[in-house]
N, C-alpha and C positions, 0 to 999 in steps of 0.2 A: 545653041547653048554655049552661055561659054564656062571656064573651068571656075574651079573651088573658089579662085579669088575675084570670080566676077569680071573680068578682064577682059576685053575682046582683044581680038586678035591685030586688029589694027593699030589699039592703042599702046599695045604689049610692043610692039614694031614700034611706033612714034619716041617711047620711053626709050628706048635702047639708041635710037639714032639721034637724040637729044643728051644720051650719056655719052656717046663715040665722039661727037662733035663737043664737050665738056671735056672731055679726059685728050683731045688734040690739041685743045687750047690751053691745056694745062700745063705742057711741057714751057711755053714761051711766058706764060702766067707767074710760073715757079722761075724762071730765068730771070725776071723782073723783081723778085724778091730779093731784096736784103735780108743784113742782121736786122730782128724785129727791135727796134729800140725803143725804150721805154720814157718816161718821165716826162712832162709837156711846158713843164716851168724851173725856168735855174733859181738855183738854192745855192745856199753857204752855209759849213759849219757853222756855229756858235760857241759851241758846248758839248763834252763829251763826257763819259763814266764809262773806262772798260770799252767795251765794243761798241756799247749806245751813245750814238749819234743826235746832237739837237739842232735841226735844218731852220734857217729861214727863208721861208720864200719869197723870190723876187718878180714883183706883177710889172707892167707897164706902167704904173704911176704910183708916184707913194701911198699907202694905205693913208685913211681918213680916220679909220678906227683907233682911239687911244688906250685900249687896253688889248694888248696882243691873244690871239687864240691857241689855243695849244693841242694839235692833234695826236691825242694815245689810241694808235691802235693794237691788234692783237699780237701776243706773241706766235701765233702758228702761223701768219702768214706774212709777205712783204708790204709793206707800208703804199709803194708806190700804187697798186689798186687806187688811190684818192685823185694818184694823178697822172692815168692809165697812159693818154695821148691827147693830142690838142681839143679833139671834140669829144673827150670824156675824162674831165676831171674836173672836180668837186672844188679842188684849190682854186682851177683857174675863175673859175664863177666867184668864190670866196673872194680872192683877191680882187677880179673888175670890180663888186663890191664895194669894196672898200677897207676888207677887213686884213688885218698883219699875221700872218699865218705861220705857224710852225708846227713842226712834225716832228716827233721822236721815230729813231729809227734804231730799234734792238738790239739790231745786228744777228750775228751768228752764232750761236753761242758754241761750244768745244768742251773737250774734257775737265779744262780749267773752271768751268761753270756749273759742272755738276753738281753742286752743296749750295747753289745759289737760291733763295729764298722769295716767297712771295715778299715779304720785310726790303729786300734786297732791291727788287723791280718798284713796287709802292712804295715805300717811305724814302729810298734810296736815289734809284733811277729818277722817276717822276719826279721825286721832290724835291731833287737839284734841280732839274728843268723849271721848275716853278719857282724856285728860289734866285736861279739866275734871272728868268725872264722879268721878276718883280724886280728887281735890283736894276736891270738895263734899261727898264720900262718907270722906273721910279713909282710904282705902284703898289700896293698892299695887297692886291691882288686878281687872277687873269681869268679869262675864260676859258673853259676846258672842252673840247670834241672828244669824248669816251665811242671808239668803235669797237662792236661785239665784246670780245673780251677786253678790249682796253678800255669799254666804256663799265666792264664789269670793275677794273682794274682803277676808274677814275671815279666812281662810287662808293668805295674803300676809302681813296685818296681825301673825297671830300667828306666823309666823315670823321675822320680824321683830323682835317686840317680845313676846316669851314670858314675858317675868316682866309684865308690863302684862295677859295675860289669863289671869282664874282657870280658868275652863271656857268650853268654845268648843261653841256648835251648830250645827250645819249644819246645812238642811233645805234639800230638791232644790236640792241646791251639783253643781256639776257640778265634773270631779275630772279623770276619763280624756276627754277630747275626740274623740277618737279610736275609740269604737265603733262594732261596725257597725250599730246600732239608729239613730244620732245625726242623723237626717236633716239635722238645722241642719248640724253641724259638716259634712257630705260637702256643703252648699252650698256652704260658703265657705272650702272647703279650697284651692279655685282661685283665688280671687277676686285679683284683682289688684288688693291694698285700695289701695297707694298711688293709681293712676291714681283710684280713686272717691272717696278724699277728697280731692286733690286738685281733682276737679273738683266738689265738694259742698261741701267746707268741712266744714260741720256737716252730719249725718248725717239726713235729716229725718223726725219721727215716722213719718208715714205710709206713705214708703218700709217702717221698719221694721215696722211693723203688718202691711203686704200681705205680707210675707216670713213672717210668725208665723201669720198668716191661712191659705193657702196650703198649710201642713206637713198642715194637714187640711180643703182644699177643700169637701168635701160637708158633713161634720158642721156647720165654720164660717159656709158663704157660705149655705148651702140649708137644712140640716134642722132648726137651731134655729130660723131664720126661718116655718117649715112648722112646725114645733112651734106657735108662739106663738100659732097661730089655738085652740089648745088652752086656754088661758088667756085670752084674751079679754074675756069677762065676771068676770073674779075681779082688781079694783084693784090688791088686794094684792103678788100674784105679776104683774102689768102693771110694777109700783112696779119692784121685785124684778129684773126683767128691764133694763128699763130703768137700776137701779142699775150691772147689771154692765155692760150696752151701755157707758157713759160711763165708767168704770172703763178698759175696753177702749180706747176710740180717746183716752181721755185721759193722752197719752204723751208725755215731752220728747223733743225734740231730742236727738243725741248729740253729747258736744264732738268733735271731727272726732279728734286728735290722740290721743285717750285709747282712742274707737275704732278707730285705726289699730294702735293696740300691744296693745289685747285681742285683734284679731282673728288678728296675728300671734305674737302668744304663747300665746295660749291656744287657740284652732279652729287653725290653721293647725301652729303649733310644737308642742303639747300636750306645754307645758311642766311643768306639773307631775309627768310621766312621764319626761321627757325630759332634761329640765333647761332651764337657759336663760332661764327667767324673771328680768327686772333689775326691780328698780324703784327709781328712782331709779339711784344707781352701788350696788347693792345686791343681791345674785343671794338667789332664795327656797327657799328647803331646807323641804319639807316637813317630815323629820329634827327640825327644830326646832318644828316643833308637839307637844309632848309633853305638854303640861296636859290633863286628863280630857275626852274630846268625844265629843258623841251626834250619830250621822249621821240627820237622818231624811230618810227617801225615801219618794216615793210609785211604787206597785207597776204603775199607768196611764199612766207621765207620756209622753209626747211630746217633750216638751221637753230633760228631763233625764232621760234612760232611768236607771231602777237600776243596768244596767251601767256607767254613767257615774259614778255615786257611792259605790259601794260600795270601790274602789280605794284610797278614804281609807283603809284598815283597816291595809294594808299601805305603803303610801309615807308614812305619818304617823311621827311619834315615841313616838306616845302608847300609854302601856303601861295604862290606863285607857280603849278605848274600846267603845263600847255604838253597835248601832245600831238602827231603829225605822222596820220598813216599815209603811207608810199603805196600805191598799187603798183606792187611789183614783188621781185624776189632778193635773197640774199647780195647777191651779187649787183643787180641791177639797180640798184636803190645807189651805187658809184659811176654805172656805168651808160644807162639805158638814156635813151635822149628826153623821157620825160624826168628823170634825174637832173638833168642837166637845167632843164629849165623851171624846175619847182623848188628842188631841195635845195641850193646855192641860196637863192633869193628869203625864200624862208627861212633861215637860218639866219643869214641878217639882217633884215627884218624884224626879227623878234630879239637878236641881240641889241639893234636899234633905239626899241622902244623901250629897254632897261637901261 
């Protein structure tokens, strides 16, 4: 017989002496590790505002694309995720492509940022990066890569400012807030954001991690931890883990203010369904998104359920739009190696043909 978990006795002995000989190898494994270094392609300033940074990236040969692309991603987390390490990044595909790629980078925001505005970040931020990039680029206007919140944050933008973007991508942009998959949104559907920023000011990374953490307890806090005795002796995938570990807990601040009226306009208001989004003295009409846009979504996400994103089809303007489900999840839709070889190519491809 054997015990509650089915286990013989043999194999209970095999597992243990395949974890002793992992955990031996791991001393000179972990000796072999460096600093986990980040980024896979050099960049140069541009352009700045404040702490926000506008990169352009430099490929192996001159881009062929003549309308430069402009990557907004979210404000909660680091931008780099696009362009993790050499065999996981989105840029570098973009760029063998063909395409001229840039990034906005946030930065960190501080005390000095707390009365900072969604106005502030959309019409402000973005809108200098797109005002320079048409000026450098002699164009009338660019294409734009909106991820998650920054692709919430470039759906604003282009309705707003419609003749300023040529084609608009979305990729897990969240749209409808509102469904029933949305775990986040049904957290902070109640929240009674004023009282917490008020009593927070700024919004602090770690707060925000434990909250994203959480949405998936076991897989997060336990099984990848449990995992990793799996990898042990193998540098490489130590590196690798470690890369995204510091990825992960390396998160800004939220300016208080700006998180006050995302939370109320968008989780709470789900405005872009509803109406009621301002920015600035400025109301946002999806209607007015009507330049050509590829939604892409991933088919696993947690974060931004497909039900979440696919509503662009219908509350948009756009008599031009494509969308491009990912079998994958939030994350892996940047990172996973079928990312690598579908979403790059797809993406220009269909800028391509416009």
């Amino acid at each position: 017989m054997y015990g509650p978990l089915n286990i013989s006795p043999e194999r209970m002995a095999f597992e243990i002496q395949t974890l002793n000989k992992k955990l031996s190898s791991s001393f000179e494994a972990l000796r072999q590790v460096g600093d986990t270094s980040f980024g896979a392609t050099g960049k140069e300033a541009v352009h700045s505002d404040g702490k926000a940074v506008l990169y352009r990236f430099r490929g192996e040969s001159k881009p062929t694309a003549k309308v430069p692309l402009l990557i907004v991603y979210a404000l909660v987390n680091r931008p780099y995720m696009v362009d993790l390490q050499h065999d996981r990044s989105l840029v570098k595909g973009l760029l063998a492509a063909g395409e001229d790629v840039y990034i906005l980078d946030w930065g960190y925001p501080d005390g000095a940022d707390r009365w900072m505005t969604l106005e502030d970040y959309i019409e402000g931020i973005i809108g200098g990066c797109v005002d320079h990039l048409c000026r450098e680029h002699d164009v009338d206007a660019i294409n734009v890569l909106g991820i998650c919140q920054g692709g919430t944050f470039s759906l604003c933008y282009s309705a707003l400012h419609p003749e300023k973007v040529r084609n608009l991508i979305t990729m897990v942009t969240p749209v409808d807030f509102h469904t029933p998959d949305n775990m986040l949104s049904n957290w902070t559907r109640d929240l009674d954001v004023d009282v917490f920023v008020d009593a927070l000011g700024n919004v602090p990374a770690d707060l925000m991690n434990w909250c994203y953490l959480t949405l998936k307890p076991w897989r997060l806090f336990v099984q990848k931890y449990v995992g990793l005795t799996d990898i042990l002796d193998d540098p490489a995938a130590i590196e690798d883990f470690l890369r995204m570990e510091r990825w992960i807990f390396d998160s800004p601040d939220q300016a208080g203010e700006a998180f006050r009226q995302f939370i109320k306009q968008f989780y709470q208001g789900n405005g872009f369904v509803n109406g009621g989004i301002t920015i600035g003295d400025r109301e946002v009409d999806l209607k007015q998104v009507d330049m050509p846009i590829l939604n892409v979504y991933a088919t696993a996400d947690h974060l931004v359920p497909p039900d979440a994103s696919r509503p662009l089809k219908v509350l948009s303007g756009s008599d031009d739009y494509t969308e491009l489900s990912f079998k994958g999840g939030h994350i892996g839709i940047y990172v996973s190696g079928r990312a690598q070889r579908e979403v790059p190519a797809s993406i220009h491809g269909w800028l391509s043909e416009r």
